[in-house]
C-alpha positions as YAML, in Angstrom:
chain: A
units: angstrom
residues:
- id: 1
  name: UNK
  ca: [25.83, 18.53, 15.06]
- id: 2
  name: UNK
  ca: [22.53, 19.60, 16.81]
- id: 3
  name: UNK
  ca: [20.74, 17.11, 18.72]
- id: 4
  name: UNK
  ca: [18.86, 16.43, 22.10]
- id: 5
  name: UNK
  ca: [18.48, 13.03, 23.65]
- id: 6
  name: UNK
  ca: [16.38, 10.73, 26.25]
- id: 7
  name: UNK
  ca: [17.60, 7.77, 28.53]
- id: 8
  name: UNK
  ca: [15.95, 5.60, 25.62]
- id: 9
  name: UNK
  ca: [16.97, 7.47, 22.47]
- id: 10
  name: UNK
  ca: [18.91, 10.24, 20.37]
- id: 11
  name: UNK
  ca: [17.48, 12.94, 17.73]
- id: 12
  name: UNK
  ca: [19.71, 14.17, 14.99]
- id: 13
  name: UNK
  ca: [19.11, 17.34, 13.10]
- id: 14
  name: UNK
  ca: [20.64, 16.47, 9.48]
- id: 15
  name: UNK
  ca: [21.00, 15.07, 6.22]
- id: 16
  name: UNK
  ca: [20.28, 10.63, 7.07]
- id: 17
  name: UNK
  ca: [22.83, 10.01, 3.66]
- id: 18
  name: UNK
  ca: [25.39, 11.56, 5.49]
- id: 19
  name: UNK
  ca: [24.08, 10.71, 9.71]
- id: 20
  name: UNK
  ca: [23.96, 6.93, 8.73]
- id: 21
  name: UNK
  ca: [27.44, 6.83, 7.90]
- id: 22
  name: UNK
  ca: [28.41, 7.30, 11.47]
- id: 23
  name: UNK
  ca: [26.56, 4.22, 12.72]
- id: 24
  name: UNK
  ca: [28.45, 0.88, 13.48]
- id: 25
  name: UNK
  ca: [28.00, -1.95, 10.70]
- id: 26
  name: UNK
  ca: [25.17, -4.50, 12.36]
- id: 27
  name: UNK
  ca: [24.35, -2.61, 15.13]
- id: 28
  name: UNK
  ca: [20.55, -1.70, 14.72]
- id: 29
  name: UNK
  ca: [17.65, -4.44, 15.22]
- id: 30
  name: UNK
  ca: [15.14, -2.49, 12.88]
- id: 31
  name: UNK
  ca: [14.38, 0.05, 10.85]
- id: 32
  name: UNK
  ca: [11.19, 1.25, 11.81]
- id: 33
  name: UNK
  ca: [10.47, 4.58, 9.53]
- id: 34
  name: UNK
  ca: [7.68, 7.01, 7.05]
- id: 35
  name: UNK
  ca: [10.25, 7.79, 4.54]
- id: 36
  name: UNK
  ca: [9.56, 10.72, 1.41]
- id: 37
  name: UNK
  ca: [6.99, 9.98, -0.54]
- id: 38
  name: UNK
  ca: [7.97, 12.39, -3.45]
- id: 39
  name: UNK
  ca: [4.43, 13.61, -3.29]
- id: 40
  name: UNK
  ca: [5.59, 17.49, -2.78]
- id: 41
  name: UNK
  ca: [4.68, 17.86, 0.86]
- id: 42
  name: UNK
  ca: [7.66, 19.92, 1.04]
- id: 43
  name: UNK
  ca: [11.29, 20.93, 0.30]
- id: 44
  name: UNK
  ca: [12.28, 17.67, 1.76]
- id: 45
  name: UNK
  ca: [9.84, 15.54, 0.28]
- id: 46
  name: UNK
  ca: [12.30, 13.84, -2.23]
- id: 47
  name: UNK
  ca: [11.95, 10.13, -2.82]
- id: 48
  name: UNK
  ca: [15.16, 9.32, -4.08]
- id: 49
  name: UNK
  ca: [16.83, 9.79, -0.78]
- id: 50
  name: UNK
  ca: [14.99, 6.88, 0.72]
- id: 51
  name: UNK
  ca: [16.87, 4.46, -2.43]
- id: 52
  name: UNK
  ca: [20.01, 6.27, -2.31]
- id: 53
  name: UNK
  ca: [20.12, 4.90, 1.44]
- id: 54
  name: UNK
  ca: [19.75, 1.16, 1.24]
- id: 55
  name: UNK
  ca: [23.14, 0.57, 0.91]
- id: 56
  name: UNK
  ca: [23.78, 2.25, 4.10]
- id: 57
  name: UNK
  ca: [20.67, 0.77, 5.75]
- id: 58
  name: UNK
  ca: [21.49, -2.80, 4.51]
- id: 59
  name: UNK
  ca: [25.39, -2.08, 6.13]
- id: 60
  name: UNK
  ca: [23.72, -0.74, 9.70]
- id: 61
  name: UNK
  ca: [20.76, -3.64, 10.26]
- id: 62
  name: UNK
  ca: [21.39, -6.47, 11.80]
- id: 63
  name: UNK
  ca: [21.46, -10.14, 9.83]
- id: 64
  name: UNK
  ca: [18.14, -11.23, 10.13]
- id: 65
  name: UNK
  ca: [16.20, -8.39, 10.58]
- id: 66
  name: UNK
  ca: [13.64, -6.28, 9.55]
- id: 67
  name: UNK
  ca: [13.08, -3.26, 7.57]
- id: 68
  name: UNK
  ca: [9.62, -1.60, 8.36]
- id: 69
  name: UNK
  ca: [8.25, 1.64, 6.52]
- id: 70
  name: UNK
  ca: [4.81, 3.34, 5.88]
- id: 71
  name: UNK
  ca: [4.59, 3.99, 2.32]
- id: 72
  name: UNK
  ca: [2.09, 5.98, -0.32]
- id: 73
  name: UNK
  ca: [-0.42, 4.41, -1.71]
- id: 74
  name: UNK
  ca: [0.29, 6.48, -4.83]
- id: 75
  name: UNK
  ca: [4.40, 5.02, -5.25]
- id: 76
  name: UNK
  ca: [3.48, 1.63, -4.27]
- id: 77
  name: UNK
  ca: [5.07, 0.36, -6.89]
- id: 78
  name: UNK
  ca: [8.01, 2.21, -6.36]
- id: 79
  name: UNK
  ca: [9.34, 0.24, -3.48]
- id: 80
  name: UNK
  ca: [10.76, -2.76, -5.80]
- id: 81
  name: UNK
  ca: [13.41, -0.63, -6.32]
- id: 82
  name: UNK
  ca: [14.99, -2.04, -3.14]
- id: 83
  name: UNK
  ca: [17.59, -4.20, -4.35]
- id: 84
  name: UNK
  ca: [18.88, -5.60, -1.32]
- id: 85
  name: UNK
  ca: [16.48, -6.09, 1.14]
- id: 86
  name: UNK
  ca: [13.75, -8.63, -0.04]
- id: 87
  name: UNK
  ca: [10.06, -8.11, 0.06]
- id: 88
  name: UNK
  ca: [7.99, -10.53, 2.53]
- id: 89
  name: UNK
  ca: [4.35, -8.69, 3.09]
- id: 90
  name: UNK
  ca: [2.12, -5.47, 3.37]
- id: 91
  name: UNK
  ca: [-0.04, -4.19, 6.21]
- id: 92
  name: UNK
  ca: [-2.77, -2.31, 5.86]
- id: 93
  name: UNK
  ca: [-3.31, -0.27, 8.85]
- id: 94
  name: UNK
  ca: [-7.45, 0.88, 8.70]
- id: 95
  name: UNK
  ca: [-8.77, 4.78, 9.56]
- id: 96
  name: UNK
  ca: [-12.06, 4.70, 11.07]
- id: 97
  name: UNK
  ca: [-13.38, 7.01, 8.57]
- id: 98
  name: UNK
  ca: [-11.87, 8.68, 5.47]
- id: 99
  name: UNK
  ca: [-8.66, 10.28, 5.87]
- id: 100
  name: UNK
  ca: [-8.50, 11.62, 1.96]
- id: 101
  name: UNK
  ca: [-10.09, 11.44, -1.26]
- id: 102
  name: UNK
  ca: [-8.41, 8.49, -3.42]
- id: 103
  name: UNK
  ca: [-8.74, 7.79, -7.29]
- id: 104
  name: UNK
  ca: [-11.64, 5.66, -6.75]
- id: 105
  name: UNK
  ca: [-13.31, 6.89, -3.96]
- id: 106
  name: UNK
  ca: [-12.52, 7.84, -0.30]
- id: 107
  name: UNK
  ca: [-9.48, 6.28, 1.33]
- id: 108
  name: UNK
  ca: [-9.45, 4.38, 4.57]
- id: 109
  name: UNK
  ca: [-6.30, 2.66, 4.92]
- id: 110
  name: UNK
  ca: [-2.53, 3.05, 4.85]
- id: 111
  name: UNK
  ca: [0.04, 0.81, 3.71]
- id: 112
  name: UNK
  ca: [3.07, -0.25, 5.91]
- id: 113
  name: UNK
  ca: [5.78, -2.90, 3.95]
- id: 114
  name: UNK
  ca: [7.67, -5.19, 5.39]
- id: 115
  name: UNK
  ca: [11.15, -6.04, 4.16]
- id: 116
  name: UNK
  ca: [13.55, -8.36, 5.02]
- id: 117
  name: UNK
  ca: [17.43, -8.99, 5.46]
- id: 118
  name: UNK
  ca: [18.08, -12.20, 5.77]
- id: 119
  name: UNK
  ca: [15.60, -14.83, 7.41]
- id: 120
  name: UNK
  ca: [14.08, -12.66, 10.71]
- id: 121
  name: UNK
  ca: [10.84, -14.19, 12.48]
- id: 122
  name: UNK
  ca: [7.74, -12.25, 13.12]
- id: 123
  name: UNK
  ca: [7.61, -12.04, 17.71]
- id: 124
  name: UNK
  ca: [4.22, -11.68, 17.92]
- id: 125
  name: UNK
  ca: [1.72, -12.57, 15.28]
- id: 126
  name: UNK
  ca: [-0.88, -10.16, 14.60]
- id: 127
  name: UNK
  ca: [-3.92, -9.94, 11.14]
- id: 128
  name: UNK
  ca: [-2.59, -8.16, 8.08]
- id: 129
  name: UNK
  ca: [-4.99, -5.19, 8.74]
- id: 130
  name: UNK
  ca: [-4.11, -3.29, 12.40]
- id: 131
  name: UNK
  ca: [-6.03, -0.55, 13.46]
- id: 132
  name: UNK
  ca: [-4.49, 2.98, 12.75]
- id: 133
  name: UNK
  ca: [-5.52, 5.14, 15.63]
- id: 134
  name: UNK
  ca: [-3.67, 6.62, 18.47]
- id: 135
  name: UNK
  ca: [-2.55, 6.17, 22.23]
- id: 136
  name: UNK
  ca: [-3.62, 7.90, 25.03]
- id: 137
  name: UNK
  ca: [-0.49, 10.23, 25.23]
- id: 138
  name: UNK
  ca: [-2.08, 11.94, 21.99]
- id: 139
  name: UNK
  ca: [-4.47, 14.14, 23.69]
- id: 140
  name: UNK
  ca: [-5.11, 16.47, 20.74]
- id: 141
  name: UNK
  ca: [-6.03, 15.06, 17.09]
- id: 142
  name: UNK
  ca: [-2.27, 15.96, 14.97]
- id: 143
  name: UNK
  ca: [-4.11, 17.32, 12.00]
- id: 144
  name: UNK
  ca: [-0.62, 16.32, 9.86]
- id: 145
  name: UNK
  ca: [-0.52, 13.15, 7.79]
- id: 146
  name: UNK
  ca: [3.28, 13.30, 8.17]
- id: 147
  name: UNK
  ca: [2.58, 12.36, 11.30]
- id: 148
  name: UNK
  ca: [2.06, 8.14, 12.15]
- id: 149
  name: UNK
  ca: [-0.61, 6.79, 13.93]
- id: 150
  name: UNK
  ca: [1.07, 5.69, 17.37]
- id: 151
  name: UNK
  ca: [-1.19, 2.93, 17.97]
- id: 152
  name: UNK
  ca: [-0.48, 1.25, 14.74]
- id: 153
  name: UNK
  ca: [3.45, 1.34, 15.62]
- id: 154
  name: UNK
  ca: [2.42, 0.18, 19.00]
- id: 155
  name: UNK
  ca: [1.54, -2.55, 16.75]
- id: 156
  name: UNK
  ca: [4.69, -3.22, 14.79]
- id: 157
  name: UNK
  ca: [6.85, -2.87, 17.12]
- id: 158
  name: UNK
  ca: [5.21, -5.52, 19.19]
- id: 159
  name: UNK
  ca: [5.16, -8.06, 16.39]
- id: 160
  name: UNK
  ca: [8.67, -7.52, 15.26]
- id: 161
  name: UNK
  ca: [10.77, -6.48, 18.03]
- id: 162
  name: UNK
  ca: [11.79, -7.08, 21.95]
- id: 163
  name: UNK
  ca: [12.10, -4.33, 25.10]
- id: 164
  name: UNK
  ca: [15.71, -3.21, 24.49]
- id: 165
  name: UNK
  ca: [15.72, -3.42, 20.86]
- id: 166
  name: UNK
  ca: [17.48, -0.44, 19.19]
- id: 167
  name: UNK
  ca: [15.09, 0.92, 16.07]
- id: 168
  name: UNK
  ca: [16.31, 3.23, 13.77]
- id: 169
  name: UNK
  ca: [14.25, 5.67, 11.87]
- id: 170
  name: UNK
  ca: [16.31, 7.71, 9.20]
- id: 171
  name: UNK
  ca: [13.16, 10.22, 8.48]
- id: 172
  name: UNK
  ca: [11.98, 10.48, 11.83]
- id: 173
  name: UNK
  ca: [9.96, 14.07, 11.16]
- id: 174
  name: UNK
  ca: [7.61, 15.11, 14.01]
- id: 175
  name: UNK
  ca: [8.79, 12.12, 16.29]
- id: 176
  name: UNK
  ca: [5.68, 9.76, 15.43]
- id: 177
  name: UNK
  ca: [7.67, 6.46, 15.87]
- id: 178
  name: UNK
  ca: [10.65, 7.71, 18.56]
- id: 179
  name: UNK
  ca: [8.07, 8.52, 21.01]
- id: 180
  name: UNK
  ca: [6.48, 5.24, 20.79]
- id: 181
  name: UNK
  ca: [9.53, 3.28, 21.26]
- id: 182
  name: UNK
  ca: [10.18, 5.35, 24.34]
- id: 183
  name: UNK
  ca: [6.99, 4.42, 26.09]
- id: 184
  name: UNK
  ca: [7.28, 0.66, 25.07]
- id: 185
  name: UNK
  ca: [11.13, 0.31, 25.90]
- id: 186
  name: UNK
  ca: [12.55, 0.46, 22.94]
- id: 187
  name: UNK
  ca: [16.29, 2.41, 22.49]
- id: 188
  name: UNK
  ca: [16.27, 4.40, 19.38]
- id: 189
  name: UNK
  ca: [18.09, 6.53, 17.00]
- id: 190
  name: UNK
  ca: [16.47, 8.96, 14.75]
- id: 191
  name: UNK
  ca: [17.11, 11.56, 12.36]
- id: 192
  name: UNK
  ca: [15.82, 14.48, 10.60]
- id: 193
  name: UNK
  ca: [16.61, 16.90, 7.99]
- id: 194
  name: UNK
  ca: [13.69, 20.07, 8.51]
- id: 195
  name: UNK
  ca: [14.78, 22.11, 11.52]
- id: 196
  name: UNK
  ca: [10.73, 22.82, 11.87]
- id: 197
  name: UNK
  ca: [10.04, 19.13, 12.45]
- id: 198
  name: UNK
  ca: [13.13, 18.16, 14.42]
- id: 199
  name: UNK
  ca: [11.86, 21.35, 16.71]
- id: 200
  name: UNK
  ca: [8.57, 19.63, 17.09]
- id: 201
  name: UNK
  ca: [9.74, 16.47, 17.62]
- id: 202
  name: UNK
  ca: [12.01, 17.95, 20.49]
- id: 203
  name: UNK
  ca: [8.64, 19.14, 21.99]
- id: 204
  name: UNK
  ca: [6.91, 16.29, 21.61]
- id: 205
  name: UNK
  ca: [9.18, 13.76, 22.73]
- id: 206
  name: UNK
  ca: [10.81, 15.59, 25.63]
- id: 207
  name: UNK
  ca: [7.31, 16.18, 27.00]
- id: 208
  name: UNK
  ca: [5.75, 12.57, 25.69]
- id: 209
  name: UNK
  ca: [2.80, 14.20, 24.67]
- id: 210
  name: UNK
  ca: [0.89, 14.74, 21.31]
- id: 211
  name: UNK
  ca: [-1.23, 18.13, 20.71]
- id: 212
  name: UNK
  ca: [-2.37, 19.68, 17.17]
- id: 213
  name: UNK
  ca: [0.81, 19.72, 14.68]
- id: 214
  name: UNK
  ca: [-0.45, 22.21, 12.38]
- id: 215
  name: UNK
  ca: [-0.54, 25.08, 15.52]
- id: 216
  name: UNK
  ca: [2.07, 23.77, 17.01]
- id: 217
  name: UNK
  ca: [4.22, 24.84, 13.19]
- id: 218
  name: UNK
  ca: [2.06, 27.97, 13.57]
- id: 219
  name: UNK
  ca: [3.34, 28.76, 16.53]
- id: 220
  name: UNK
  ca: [6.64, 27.75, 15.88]
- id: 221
  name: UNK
  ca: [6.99, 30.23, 12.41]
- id: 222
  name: UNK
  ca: [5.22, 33.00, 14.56]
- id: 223
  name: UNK
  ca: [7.99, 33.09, 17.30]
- id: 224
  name: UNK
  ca: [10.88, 32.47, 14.22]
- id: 225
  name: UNK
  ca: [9.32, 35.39, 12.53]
- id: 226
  name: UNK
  ca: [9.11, 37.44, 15.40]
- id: 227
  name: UNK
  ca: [12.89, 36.94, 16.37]
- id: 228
  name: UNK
  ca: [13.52, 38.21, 12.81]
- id: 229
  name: UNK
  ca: [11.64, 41.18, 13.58]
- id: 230
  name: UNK
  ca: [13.80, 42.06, 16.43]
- id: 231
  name: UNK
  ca: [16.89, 41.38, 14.54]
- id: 232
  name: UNK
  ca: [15.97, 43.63, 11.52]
- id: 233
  name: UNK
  ca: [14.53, 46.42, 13.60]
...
């Protein structure tokens, strides 16, 4: 099983249906995650995965805790097909200027739902709409919607969890929420299907810095293609 790790945190390469299974019952204080959207980003962009986990999620959180995830604006209503865990709010987190064209004009916000098992308490009370932008160690605009907004899970992690807390995020892609809990002191565990992500990730949370995503997968398929060169020739 590939993986690399920090003092704070572990990153799996790998399917999350079958990762998950290898976590202790109740051991995880929240799940903190962008699952698919089944909006065709790519390959892996299969929304079913994210339901076919939630008995497996329910089994691994903690009683009384949370379950935390960016969602699409498009499958809103999709996420009342949680049966287990129990819907208590939204969040909107709020661009400074439009990120995309919506249905009814430009789009400025993002939604992030907040689940529940059990009867957790919000830490650290904060307004319903956060600022999405992004922390210092993002020296380079990401140009990738995949990727989160580090200030806004700055953010949720300070209203719903502690220093020490172990998050969990089962579709951890380019890193977005890992290396945020490793400069607030939070342990994590994350996992990720697309070897071209979990390679980014790597790079971005081993050096705990953000540049452009889209060159960084440029580079990335140049120096893949370039290996295959050699091996044909």
């Amino acid at each position: 099983m590939e993986s690399f790790e920090t003092k704070l945190g572990k990153y799996y390469l790998g399917d999350a249906l079958e990762l998950i299974k290898n976590l202790p019952s109740n051991s995880i204080d929240i799940i903190l995650t962008d699952p698919p959207f089944g909006l065709f980003k790519d390959e892996f962009d299969n929304e079913e995965v994210f339901f076919k986990i939630e008995d497996e999620l329910y089994r691994v959180l903690k009683d009384d805790a949370w379950l935390v995830f960016y969602y699409s604006i498009k499958k809103l209503m999709n996420v009342f097909r949680l049966k287990r865990f129990k819907y208590s709010w939204m969040i909107i987190a709020e661009f400074s200027s439009t990120q995309m064209k919506g249905v009814l004009g430009d789009r400025k916000y993002l939604p992030i739902l907040i689940f529940r098992k059990g009867k957790p308490k919000v830490l650290f009370r904060r307004y319903d709409v956060i600022p999405a932008g992004e922390l210092p160690f993002v020296y380079e605009f990401p140009k990738d919607e995949l990727f989160k907004p580090t200030y806004t899970t700055s953010i949720l992690l300070q209203m719903f969890t502690r220093e020490g807390d172990l998050v969990l995020d089962p579709f951890a892609g380019y890193g977005s929420i890992p290396i945020v809990c490793e400069y607030f002191n939070r342990r994590w565990i994350a996992f990720e299907i697309d070897k071209v992500k979990y390679e980014i990730a790597k790079k971005i949370i081993t050096s705990r810095k953000v540049g452009n995503i889209r060159k960084m997968r440029m580079e990335l398929r140049d120096k893949v293609m370039k290996r295959l060169d050699e091996f044909i020739t």
